[in-house]
N, C-alpha and C positions, 0 to 999 in steps of 0.2 A: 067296356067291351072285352077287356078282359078278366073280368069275374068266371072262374070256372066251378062256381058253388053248385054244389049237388051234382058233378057232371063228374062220370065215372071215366077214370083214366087210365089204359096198362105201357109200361114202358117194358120195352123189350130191350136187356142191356142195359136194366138200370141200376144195377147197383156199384157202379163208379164213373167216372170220367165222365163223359156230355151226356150218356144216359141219365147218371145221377143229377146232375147239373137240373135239366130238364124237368127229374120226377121232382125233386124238390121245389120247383118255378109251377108247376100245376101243386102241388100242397098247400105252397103258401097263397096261392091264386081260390082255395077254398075245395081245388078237386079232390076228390076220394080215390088215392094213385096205387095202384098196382107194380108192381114190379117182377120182374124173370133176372135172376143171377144163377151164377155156376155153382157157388157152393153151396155145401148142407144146408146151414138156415143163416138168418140174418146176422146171429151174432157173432159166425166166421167174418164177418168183413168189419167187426170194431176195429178200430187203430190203424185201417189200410186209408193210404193217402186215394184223397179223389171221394170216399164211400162216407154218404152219411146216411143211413136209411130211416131216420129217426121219422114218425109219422106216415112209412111205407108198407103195403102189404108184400110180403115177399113171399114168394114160390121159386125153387130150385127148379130149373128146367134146361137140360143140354139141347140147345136148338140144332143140332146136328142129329139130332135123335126124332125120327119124326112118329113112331109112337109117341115118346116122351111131350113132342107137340100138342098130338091127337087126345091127352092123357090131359091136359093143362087149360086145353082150351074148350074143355067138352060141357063144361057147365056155365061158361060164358055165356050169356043169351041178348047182353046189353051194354051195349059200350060206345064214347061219345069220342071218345077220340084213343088212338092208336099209334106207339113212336113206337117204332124197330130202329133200334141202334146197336142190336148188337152187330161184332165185329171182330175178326181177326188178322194177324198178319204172320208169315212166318220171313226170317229174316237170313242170312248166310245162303241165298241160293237157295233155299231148301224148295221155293214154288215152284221152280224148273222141273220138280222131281215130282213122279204121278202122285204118291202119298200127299207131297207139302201142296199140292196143286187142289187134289179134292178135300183137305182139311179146310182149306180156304174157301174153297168155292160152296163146302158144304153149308159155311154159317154165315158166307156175307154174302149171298143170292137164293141158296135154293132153299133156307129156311127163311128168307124175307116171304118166299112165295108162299112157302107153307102156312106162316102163320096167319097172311091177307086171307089166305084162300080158307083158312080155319074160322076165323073171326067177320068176315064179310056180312055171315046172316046178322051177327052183333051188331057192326055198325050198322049193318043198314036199318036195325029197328030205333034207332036213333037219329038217323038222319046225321051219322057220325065222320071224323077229320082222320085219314091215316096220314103218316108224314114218314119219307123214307131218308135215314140218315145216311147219305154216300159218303162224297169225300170231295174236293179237287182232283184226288187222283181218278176220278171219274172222266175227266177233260182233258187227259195230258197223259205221260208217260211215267213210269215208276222201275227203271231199268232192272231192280234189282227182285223185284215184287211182283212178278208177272199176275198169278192170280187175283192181289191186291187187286191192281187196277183194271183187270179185264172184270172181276164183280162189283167194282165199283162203277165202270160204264156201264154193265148192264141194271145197276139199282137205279140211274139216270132214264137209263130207256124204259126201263120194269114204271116208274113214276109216271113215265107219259101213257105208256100204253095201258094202266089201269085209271089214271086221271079221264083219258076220254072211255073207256068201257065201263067202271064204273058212275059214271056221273049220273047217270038217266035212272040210277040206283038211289040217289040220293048221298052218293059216299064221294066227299072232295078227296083227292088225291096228290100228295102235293112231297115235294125234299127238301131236306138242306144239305149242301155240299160242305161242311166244315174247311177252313183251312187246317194251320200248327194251330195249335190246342192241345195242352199239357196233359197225357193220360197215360196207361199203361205200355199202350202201342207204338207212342212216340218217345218214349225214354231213350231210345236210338237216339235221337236228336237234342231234347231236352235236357238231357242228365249230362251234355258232353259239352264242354263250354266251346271246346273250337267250331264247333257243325252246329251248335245253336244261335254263335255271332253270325253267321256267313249264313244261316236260313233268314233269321232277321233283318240281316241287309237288303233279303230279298222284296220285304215287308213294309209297300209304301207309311203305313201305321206305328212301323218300328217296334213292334212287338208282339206277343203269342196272342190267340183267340183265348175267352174262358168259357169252361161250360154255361156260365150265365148269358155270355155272349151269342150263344149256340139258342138257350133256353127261349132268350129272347122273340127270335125267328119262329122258333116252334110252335110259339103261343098265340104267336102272329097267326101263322098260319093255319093253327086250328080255333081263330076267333071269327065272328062276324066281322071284321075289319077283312077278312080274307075270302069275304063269302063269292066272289067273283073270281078266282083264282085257282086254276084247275090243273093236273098236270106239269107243274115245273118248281124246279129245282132251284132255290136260293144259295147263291154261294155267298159265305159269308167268309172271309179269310185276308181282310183288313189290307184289301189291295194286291193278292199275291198274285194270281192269275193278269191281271192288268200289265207285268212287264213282258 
């Protein structure tokens, strides 16, 4: 059920952290993976922790750039399944501020929509799985992160409301909410021993998610084990929301 041999796959945001995670878990799953990263070409990202693209088609594509979308996704005609994980975060305050506000809002909502809306004819000629990566902070507060978690609530609600509009399409529509999971975004946390003891405390599991942990889910979710599953949001984040 999980064999994804011959079934064409693009990860959006894959070339590090749970995107990578992910495109790597459909390769070795037998799919033929696609990927969108920020820089020039793939050999910018040897030696960066998190990045392995080995076995990855890769395409440079600023998803804040919606030409650059329009541009990427024009000869796409066929596609079985679809992760948008990309994601940013800006930190010191800076979301309060209109700029830090719509840099955020640009790549973790309103290019999730761009790209569904780009790629749609794709899946649907396959009878294809999109899966939108949020967050926890989808569900809760992020005092310091305002844009963070207001685009990561609406990639929760964006899930359901394309979950039932697309379904009669043929297209499952389905998230995962990550918890802590070690990646560029959270080195705030990760890289700081005090505020990563005291995030763990929080963590019935006692310790970080990994992209494999993530990949897991995602695979679930766009296999026939998930074929009755429309619409919602898997949190995976090893107990953290439960206190």
């Amino acid at each position: 059920m999980l064999d994804f041999s011959g079934r064409k796959v693009l990860v959006v945001g894959g070339s590090s952290g749970i995107g990578n995670g992910v495109a790597q878990a459909f390769r070795a799953a037998g799919a033929e993976v696609s990927i969108w990263g920020t820089r020039p070409t793939a050999s910018d990202y040897d030696g960066v922790e998190g990045s392995d693209l080995t076995g990855l088609a890769y395409t440079q594509v600023d998803v804040a750039d919606r030409a650059a979308i329009d541009r990427a996704t024009a000869d796409i005609t066929e596609l079985d399944v679809l992760v948008l994980c990309q994601g940013t975060v800006r930190y010191k305050r800076q979301e309060f501020e209109r700029e830090g506000w719509d840099d955020v809002m640009d790549v973790n909502i309103n290019s999730v929509m761009d790209v569904a809306r780009a790629l749609k004819p794709a899946l649907q000629a396959r009878g294809g799985s999109m899966i939108i990566v949020s967050s926890v902070a989808g569900f809760g507060a992020t005092i310091g992160t305002p844009a963070y978690s207001a685009s990561k609530h609406a990639a929760v609600g964006l899930t359901k409301t394309l979950g039932a509009a697309w379904a009669s399409d043929g297209i499952r529509v389905n998230g995962l909410a990550p918890g802590l999971v070690e990646t560029k975004l959270t080195h705030v946390t990760t890289k700081n021993e005090k505020r990563l003891a005291g995030a763990l405390r929080g963590i019935p599991q006692g310790r970080m998610g990994t992209p494999q942990d993530m990949a897991g889910v995602v695979m679930f979710l766009a296999s026939p084990l998930a074929s009755y599953v429309t619409g919602q949001t898997i949190i995976a984040d090893g107990g953290l929301t439960l206190q």
